[in-house]
N, C-alpha and C positions, 0 to 999 in steps of 0.2 A: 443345249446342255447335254451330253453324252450320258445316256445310259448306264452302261456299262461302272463309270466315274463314279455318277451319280448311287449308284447300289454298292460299290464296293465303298465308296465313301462313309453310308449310313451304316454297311456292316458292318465297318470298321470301330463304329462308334458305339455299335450295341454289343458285339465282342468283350471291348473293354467295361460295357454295363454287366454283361453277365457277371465278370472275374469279381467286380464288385459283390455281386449279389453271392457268387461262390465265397466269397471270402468273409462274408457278414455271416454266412451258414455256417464256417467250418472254426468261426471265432476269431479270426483275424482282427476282425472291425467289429465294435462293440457300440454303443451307443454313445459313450463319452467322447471314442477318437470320432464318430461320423459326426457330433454334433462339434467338434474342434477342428476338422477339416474344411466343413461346409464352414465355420468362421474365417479360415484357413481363404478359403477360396474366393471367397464374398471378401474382407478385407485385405486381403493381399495379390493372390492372382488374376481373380478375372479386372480389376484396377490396371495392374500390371499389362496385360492383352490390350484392356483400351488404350491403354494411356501410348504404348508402340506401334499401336495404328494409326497415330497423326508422324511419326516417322516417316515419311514419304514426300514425294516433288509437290509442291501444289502445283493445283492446277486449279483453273478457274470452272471448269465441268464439277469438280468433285466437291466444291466448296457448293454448286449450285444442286449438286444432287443430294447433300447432306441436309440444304432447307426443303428440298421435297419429302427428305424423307419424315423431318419433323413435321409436315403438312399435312402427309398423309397420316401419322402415326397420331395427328391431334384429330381428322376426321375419321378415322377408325376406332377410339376410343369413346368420341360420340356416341358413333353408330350404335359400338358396343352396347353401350349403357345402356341407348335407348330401347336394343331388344332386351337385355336386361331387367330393365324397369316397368318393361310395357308389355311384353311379349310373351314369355318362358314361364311357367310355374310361381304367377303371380298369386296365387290363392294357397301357396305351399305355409308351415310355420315360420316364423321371423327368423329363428336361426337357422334354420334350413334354406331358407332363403338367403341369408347372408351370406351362404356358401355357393349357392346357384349362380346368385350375381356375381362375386367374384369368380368363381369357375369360366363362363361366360367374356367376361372383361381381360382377365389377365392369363396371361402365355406365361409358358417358363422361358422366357425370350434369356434369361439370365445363364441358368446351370444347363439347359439345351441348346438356346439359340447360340450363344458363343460358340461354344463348340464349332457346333453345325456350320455356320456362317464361314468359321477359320477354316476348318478343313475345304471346304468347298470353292469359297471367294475369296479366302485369303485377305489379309491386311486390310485393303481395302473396302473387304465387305464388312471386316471388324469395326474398319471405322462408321459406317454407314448405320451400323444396329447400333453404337453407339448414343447416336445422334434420336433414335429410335427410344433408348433406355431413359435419354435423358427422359423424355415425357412419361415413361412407363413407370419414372420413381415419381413425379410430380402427380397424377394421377392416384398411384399405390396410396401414399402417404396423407390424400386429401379423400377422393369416394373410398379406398379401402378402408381406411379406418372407420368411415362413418358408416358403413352399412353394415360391417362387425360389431362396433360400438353402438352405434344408433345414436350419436352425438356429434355436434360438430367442429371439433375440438380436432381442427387440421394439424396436421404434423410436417408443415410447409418446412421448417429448419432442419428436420429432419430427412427428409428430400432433396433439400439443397449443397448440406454438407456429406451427403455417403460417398465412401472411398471410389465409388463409380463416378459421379459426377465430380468430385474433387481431381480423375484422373484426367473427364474432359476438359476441366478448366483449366488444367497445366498442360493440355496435348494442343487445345485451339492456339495459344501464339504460336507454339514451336511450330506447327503448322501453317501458320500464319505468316509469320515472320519468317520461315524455315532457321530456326534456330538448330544448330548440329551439338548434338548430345557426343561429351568425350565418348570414346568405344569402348570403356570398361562399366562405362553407365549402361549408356543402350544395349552390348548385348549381354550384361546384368539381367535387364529390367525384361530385354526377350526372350531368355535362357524363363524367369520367375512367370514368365505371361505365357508362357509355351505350355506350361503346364496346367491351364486352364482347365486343355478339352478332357485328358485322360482322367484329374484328380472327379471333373464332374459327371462324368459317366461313373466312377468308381460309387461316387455318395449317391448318385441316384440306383445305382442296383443294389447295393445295401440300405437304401429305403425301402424296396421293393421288398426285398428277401426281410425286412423286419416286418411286414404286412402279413396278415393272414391271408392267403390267398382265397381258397376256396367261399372265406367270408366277404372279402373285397369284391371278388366276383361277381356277387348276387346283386340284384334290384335293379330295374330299366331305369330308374331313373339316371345314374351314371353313365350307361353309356347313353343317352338321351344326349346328356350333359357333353360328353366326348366327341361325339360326332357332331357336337357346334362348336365343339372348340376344335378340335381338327379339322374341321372340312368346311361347316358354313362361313367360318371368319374367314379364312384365306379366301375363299371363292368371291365374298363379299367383296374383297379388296381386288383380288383380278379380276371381277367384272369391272371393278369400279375405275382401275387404271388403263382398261380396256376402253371407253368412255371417255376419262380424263387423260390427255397427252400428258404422262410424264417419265422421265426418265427409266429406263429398263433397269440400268443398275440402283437404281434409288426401288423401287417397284420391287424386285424381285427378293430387296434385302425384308424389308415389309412384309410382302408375302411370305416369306419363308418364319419369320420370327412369328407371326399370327396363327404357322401350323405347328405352333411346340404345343404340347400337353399341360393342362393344369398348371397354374403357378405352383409350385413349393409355397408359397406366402399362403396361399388359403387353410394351407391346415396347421400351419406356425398361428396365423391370427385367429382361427377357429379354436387354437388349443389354449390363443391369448385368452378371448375373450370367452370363450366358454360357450362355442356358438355348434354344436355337429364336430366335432371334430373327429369322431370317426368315419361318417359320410363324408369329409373332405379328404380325408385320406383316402378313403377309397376313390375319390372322385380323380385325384390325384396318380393313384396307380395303376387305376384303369387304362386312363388315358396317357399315359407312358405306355401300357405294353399296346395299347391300340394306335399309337404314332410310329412302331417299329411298320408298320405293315401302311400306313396313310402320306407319311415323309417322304417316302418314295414317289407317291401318287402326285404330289403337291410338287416336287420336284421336278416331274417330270415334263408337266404343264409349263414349265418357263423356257 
């Protein structure tokens, strides 16, 4: 993977985070249109990106690295949990805790990794995190709520029907089958999926810029928290595909989505449930401005 590519690619993508974060300062972007965009984004376009990345030839490689990637994406969310539950600041308070464990377990594989994945591997790598997402909502909806909630009151229908997974189950035949979308659908639906990567850099730098910084800033334990989710996960999983034969491009989509920052979901469900929701947000924006400088690092390893 070139260098070069690789740096201008992620500048390109924090560029567009600043303008965000300029435009949430200067009043542009208010709290209403971020929280109607990220709606915006979540049900309409980042669907739209997956669901155009099963547009493509089959091939029998890419059907066979799409179950690697569910493979690995089921034994790294193990792993996850288990330094989660066993490991990290188990003697912290319950809600504080809630936020550690999800910090730990969940990537913004959603409003970064897209992006990321598009610009870089293109289509193909879209479809691969896809494949990836699926597990990340089936997990989210079953241990996230229970260790916000502290009840086991799974939100399995809720996992199963999001406009994410609703695109993979309409992208697996066409893929499957190669079924050919008229060209006022498809490049409709590429034109609405294209706008993925810029609308989600735009919400996450006007999340940024609604955060106090100088308060966000403070307390080890966040970046404690950021440099396991930046750096220990991904490394866990490249040693571990280092190890295990499997495929580079199933491997590298993995690795890449496991070095995003913070879920967004942790301080949505911290604010649900009433768990630190200040501590998650900073956990959250920390570890966004601390992947501008780590992404690269992780990148450059493949």
């Amino acid at each position: 993977m070139d260098v070069i590519v690789v740096f201008n690619q992620v500048a390109t993508l924090f560029i567009i985070l600043f303008i965000g974060f300029i435009a949430k300062k200067v009043g542009i972007i208010n709290k209403a249109v971020n929280k109607k965009l990220s709606e915006f984004l979540l049900m309409v376009t980042a669907p739209m990106l997956i669901f155009t990345s099963f547009f493509m030839e089959y091939e029998k490689e890419k059907l066979l690295n799409a179950l690697y990637v569910v493979g690995l994406a089921i034994v790294m969310f193990v792993i996850s949990i288990i330094i989660a539950e066993k490991i990290f600041y188990t003697k912290q308070p319950k809600d504080k805790r809630a936020v550690i464990k999800s910090a730990i377990v969940f990537s913004n594989c959603g409003f970064m990794g897209f992006p990321l994945v598009d610009s870089i591997f293109g289509q193909e790598g879209v479809f691969y995190a896809s494949m990836y997402v699926v597990v990340f909502n089936i997990v989210l909806w079953t241990y996230g709520v229970v260790i916000f909630s502290g009840r086991a009151d799974f939100k399995i229908k809720k996992a199963l029907i999001s406009p994410a997974m609703i695109a993979v189950y309409l992208g697996i035949p066409i893929f499957l089958l190669q079924i050919k979308m008229p060209f006022p659908i498809e490049n409709a639906a590429q034109m609405v999926g294209s706008m993925t990567t810029p609308l989600a850099m735009i919400i996450i730098g006007s999340i940024i810029a609604d955060a106090n910084l100088k308060n966000a800033l403070s307390g080890i334990q966040v970046y404690t928290l950021s440099i396991i989710r930046l750096i220990i996960m991904p490394m866990i999983a490249y040693f571990l595909v280092m190890i295990v034969d499997i495929p580079k491009a199933a491997s590298d989509i993995c690795i890449v989505v496991l070095a995003m920052p913070v879920a967004v979901n942790a301080a949505v469900f911290s604010e649900k449930f009433e768990t630190e929701p200040l501590f998650a947000s900073k956990a959250v924006t920390v570890s966004t401005l601390l992947s501008i400088f780590t992404i690269p690092i992780i990148l450059m390893l493949l």
